[in-house]
C-alpha positions in Angstrom: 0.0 0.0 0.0 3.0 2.3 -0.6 1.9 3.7 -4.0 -0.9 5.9 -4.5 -2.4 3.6 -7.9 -2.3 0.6 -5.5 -3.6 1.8 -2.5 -7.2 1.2 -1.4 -9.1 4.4 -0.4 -11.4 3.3 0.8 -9.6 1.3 3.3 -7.7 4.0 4.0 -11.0 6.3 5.0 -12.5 3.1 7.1 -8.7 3.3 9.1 -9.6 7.1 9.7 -13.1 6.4 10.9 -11.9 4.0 12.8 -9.1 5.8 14.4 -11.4 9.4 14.8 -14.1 7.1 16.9 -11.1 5.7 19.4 -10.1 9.2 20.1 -13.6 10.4 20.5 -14.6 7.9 23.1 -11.1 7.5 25.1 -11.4 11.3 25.4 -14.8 12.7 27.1 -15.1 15.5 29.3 -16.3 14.1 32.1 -16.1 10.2 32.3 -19.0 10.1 34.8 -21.5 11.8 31.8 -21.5 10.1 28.6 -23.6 8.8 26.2 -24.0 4.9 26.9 -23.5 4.1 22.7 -20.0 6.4 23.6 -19.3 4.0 26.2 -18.5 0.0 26.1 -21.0 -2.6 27.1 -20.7 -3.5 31.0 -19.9 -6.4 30.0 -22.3 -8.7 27.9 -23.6 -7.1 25.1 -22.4 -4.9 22.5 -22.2 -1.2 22.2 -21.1 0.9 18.7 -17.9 1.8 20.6 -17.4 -2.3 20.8 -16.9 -2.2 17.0 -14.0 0.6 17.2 -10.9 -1.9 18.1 -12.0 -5.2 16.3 -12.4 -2.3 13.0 -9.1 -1.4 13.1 -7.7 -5.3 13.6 -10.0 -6.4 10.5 -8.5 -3.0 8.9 -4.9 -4.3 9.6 -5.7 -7.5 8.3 -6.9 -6.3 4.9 -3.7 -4.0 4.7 -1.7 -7.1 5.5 -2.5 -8.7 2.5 -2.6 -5.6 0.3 1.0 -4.6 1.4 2.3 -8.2 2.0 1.6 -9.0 -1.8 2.6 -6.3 -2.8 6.2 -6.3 -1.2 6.3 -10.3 -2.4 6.0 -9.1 -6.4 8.4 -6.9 -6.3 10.7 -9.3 -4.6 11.4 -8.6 -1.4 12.8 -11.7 0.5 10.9 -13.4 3.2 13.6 -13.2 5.7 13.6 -9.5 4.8 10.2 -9.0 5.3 10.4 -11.0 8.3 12.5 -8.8 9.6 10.5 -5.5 8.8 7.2 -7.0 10.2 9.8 -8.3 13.4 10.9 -4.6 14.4 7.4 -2.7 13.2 5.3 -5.6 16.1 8.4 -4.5 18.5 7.7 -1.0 17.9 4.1 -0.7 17.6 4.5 -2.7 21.3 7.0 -0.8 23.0 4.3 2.9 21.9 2.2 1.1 24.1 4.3 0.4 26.9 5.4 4.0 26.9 1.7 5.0 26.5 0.8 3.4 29.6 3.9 3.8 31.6 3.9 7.9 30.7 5.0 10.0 32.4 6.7 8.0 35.3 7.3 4.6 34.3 7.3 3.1 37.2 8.2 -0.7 35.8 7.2 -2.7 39.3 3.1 -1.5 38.4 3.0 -1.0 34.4 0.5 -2.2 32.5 1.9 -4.4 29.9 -1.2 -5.9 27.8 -2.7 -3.0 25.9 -4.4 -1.6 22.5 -0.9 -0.9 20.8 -0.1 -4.2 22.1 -2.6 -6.4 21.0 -2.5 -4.6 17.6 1.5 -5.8 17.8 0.9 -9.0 18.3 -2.0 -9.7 15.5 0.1 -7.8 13.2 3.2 -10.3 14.2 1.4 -13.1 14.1 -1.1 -12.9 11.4 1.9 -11.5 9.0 3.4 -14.3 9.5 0.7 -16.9 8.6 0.0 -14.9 5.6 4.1 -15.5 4.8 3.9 -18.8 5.4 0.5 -20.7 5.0 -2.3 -20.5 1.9 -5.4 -19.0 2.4 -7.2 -22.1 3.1 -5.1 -22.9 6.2 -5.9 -19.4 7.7 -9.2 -20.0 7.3 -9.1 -23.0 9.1 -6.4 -21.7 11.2 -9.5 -18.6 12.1 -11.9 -21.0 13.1 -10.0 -24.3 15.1 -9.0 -20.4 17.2 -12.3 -19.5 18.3 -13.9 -23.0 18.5 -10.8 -23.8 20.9 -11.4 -20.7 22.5 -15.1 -21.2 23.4 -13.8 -25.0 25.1 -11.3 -23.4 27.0 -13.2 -20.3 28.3 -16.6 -22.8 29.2 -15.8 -26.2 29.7 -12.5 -25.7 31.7 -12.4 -25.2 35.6 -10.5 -22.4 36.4 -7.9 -23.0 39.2 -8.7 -21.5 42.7 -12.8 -21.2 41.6 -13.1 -24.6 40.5 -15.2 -24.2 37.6 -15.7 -22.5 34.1 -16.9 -19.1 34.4 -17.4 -15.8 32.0 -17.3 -13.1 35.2 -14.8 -10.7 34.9 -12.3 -11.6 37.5 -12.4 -15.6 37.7 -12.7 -16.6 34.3 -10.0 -18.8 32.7 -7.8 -15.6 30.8 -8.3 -13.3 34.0 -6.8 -16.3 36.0 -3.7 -16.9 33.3 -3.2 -13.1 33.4 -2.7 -13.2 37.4 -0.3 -15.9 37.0 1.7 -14.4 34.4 0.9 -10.5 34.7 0.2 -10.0 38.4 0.5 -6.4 39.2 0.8 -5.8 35.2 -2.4 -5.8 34.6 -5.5 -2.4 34.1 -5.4 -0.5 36.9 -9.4 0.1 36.3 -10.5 -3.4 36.3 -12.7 -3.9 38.8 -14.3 -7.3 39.9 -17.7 -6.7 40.5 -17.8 -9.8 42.7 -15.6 -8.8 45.3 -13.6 -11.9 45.1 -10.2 -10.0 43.7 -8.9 -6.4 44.0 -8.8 -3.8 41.4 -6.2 -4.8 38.4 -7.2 -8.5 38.6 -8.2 -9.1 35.2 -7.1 -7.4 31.9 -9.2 -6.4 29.0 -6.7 -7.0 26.7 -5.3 -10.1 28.1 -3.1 -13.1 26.9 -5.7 -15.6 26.3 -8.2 -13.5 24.3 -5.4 -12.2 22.1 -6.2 -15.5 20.4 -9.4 -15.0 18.7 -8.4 -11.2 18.4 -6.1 -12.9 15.8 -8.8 -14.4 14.5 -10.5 -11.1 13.9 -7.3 -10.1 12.2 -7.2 -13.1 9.8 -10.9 -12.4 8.6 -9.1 -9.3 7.4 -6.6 -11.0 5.6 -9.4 -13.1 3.8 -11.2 -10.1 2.8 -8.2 -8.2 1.0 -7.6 -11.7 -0.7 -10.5 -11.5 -1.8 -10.6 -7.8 -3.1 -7.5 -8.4 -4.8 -7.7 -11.9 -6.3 -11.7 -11.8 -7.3 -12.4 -11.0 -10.7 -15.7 -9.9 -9.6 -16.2 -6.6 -10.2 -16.3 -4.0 -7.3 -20.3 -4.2 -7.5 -20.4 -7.3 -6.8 -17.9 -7.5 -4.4 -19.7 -5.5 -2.4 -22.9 -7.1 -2.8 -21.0 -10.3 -1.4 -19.4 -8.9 0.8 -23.1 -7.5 2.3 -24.6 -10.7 1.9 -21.5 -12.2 4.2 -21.7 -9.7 6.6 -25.4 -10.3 7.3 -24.7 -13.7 7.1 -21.9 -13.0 10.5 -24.1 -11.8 12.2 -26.8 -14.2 11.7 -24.3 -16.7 13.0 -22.8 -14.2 15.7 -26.5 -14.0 17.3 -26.9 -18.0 17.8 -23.4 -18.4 18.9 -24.1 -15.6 21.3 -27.0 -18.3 23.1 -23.5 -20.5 24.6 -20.8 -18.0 24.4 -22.2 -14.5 24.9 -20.8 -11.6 22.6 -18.0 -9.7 24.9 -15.7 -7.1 24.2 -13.7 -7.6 27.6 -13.0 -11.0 26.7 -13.3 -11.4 23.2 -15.9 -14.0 22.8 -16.3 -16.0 19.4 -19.5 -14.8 18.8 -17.9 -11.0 19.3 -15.5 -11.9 16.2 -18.2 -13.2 14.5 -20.4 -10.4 15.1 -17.9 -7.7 14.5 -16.1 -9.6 11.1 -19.9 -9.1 10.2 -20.0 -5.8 10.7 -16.8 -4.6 9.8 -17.2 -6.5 6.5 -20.5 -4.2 5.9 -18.8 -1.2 6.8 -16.2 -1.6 4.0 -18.6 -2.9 1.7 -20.4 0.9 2.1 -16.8 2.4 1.8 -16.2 0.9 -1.1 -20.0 1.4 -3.0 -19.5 4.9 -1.7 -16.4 6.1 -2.4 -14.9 3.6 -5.0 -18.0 2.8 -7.0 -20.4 6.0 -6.5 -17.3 8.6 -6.7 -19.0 10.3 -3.5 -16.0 11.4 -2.1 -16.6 14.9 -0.9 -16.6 13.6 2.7 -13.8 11.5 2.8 -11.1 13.9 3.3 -10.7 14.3 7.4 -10.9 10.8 7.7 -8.0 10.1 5.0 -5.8 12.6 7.2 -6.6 10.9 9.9 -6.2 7.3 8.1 -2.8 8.1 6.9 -1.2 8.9 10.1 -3.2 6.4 12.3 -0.9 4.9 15.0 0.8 8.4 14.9 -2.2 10.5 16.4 -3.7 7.6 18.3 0.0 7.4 20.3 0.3 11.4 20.6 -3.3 12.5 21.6 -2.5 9.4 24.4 0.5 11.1 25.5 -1.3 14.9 25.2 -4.3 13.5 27.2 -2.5 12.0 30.2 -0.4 15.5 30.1 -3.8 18.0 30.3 -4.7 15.7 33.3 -1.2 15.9 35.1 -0.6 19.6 34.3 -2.3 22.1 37.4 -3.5 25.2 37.2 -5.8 27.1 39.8 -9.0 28.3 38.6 -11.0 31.9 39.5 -12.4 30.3 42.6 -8.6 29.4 43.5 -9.4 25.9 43.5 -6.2 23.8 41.8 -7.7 21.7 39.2 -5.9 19.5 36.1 -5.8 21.7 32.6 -8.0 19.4 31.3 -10.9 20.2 33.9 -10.2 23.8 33.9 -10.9 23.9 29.6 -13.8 21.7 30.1 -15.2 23.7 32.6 -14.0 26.8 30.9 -15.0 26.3 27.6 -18.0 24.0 27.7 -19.8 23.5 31.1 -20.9 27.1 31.4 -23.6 26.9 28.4 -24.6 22.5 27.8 -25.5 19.8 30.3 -22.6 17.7 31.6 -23.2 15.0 29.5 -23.0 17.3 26.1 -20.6 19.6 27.6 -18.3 16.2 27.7 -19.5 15.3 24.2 -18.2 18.7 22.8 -14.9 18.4 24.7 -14.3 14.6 22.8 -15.3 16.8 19.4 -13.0 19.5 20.2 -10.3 17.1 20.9 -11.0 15.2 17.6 -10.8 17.9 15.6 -7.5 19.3 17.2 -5.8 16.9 16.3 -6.9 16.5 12.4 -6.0 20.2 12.1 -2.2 18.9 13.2 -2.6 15.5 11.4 -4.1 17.5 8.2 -0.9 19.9 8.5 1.4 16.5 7.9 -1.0 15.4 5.2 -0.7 18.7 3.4 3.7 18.2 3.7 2.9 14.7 2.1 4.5 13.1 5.7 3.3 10.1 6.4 4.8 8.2 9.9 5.1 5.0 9.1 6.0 2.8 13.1 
């Protein structure tokens, strides 16, 4: 995806959306008033902000395969290639580490699992199976994943509770996370139980990495099959649709025994989302690639092209407005961020679209310094 014939825009518009919407709801004004669709499901269920990571995994996926191939005919050698996917998963892992270890980095408490993490490690992995397996064995490779998953996260008895459970705290990958991660874990994990302490469990834990790689691989099916199809893009799309509904027809049932889940990553969430995210591009495509309805496309290609870049910098900026102090006309010492929010938005909406506005003013901050790259043509490439 290097050269501007080759790349697919409307990919690149989806990676924007996608990317826009995770800086919109990481950054309200006031956590404690929010929209509930801004906001991710409790834990069963599924909100729109559910869609937001598993988009951007399926959107790595596809670009797998686009740029993948792409390197491959013009020969590039697979141990070089190796090498490059090697040091972009290290570096893409270690923004995350500094994201959630800034500004002190205190290494006995950080919190090594992560959204830069996980987006390492299916990158990593799912690179490599498309270097070294056919299309068929990632397909299978997809599914064996999420069937293995749903046995090990319901039919096996988690040590120290002594049976399979979806809670939060004492299911099977909140257990293996203890064991391997303990004291590495979220810091705003709470167990609604009462049976473990805050940072017990991990919403981006080892053990539902698994079918997030899953998620990533359904990706790498569909950019196979928008490259190598000689259907043409109207008919893709319609396919693609049909598919997509087809997901989440599946997703729904599957959700009867293994309940969609964000904070663990249930089958039936990849499912559902690979359904969705399939629709999604399916419109991008009809819209933008089909229709020529591109007048709208623009802030979200600016954001699209520099994605990992603004994600890791308005993650950096945000922690800063809530560590810098200032002290306010009532002489009360509050964080910057509270003293803008209350400054500029409190005084004339309700809380809950006063914190709305602050996640839109933040947004659109950073496209004007993200469109300012896109205008010099410089693209950060981790």
């Amino acid at each position: 995806m290097e050269t501007s014939q080759k790349r697919l825009v409307s990919l690149d518009v989806f990676r924007g959306i996608t990317i826009a919407g995770m800086i919109l709801v990481n950054n309200p004004g006031d956590w404690g008033h929010i929209y509930s669709s801004l906001g991710h499901a409790e834990w069963h269920g599924v909100t729109p902000t559910d869609l937001i990571f598993p988009f951007f995994l399926f959107i790595v996926g596809v670009a797998i395969t686009l740029s993948l191939s792409k390197r491959k005919e013009r020969g590039d050698s697979t141990g070089k290639l190796y090498v490059q996917i090697f040091r972009r998963s290290v570096m893409i892992f270690l923004f995350g580490i500094i994201l959630a270890g800034f500004p002190y980095f205190n290494l006995a408490t950080i919190r090594i699992p992560g959204v830069l993490q996980r987006i390492a490690l299916v990158y990593c992995i799912t690179s490599f199976l498309f270097l070294k397996s056919n299309i068929k064995t990632m397909t299978i490779i997809s599914f064996v994943i999420l069937f293995v998953y749903w046995a090990l996260m319901t039919l096996i008895p988690v040590p120290g509770v002594g049976y399979a459970n979806l809670l939060p705290a004492t299911n099977l990958g909140a257990w293996l996370d203890r064991l391997l991660l303990s004291g590495h874990l979220w810091g705003g994990a709470t167990d609604p139980t009462g049976m473990f302490p805050n940072g017990s469990w991990d919403p981006e834990g080892l053990l539902s990495t698994l079918p997030a790689i899953s998620t990533g691989i359904f990706g790498v099916l569909t950019g196979h099959y928008l490259m190598k199809s000689k259907d043409d893009k109207t008919t893709q799309t319609v396919k693609m649709f049909v598919l997509g509904n087809i997901a989440l027809v599946i997703s729904m049932f599957w959700d009867m025994w293994f309940p969609i889940n964000k904070k663990i990553w249930t089958s039936s969430y990849v499912i559902y989302c690979g359904g969705m995210a399939l629709i999604f591009l399916a419109m991008c495509i009809y819209l933008i690639d089909i229709k020529g309805i591109k007048w709208w496309t623009k802030p979200f290609l600016v954001y699209g092209m520099n994605a990992i870049t603004v994600y890791f910098l308005s993650g950096i900026v945000a922690r800063l407005l809530n560590l810098i102090k200032v002290t306010g006309a009532d002489g009360i010492e509050v964080n910057l961020k509270t003293y803008l929010f209350n400054l500029l938005f409190t005084p004339w909406l309700s809380l809950v679209n006063a914190s709305l506005a602050w996640a839109v003013f933040y947004v659109l901050i950073w496209l004007g310094l993200m469109w300012i790259l896109y205008a010099k043509k410089i693209f950060i490439k981790v």
